[in-house]
C-alpha positions in Angstrom: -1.2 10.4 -7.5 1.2 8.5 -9.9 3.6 6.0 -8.3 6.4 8.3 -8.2 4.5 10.4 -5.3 3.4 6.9 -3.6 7.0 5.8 -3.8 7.7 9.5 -2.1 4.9 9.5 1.0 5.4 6.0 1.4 6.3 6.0 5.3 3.4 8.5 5.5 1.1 6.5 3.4 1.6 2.8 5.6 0.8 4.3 8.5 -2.0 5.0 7.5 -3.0 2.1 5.6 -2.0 0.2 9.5 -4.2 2.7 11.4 -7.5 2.1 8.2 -6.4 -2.1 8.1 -5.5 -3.5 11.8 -4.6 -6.8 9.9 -1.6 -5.2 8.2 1.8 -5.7 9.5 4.8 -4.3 8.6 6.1 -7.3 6.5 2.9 -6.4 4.7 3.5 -2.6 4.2 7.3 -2.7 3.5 8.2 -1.6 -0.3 11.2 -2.8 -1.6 12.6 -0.6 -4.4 12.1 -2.5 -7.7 9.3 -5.1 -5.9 6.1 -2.7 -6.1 4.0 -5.5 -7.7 4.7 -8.0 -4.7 3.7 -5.4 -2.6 0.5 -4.9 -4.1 0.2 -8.5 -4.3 0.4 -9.0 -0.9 -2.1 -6.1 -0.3 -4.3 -7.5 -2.6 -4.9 -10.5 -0.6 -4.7 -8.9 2.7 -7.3 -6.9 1.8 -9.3 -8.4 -0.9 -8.9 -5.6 -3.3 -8.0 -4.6 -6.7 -4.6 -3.2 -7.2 -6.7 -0.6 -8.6 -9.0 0.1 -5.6 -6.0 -0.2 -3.2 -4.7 2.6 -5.4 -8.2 5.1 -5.1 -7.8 4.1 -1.6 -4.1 5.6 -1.3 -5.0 8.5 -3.1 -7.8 9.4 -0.7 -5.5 8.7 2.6 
């Protein structure tokens, strides 16, 4: 998955991440066009991860 599809099944892909990750909220899980790295960023310490495990982890959701 390249960031062009997770850019795609976003909406799909945040849901799940909510339903894996009770913490998240929305604020967390919103992608602004433009602002991936804050996103990551804020998952990454959220979650404790890599940007590149929080990556394997959306390709396996």
């Amino acid at each position: 998955m390249n960031d062009l599809q997770i850019k795609g099944n976003w909406n799909e892909l945040k849901g799940k991440l909510k339903q894996e990750y009770s913490q998240l909220t929305e604020d967390d899980v919103t992608m602004v066009e433009g602002k991936e790295d804050e996103l990551f960023g804020r998952l990454q310490k959220k979650l404790g991860k890599t940007k590149e495990e929080i990556i394997n982890e959306l390709k396996n959701l």
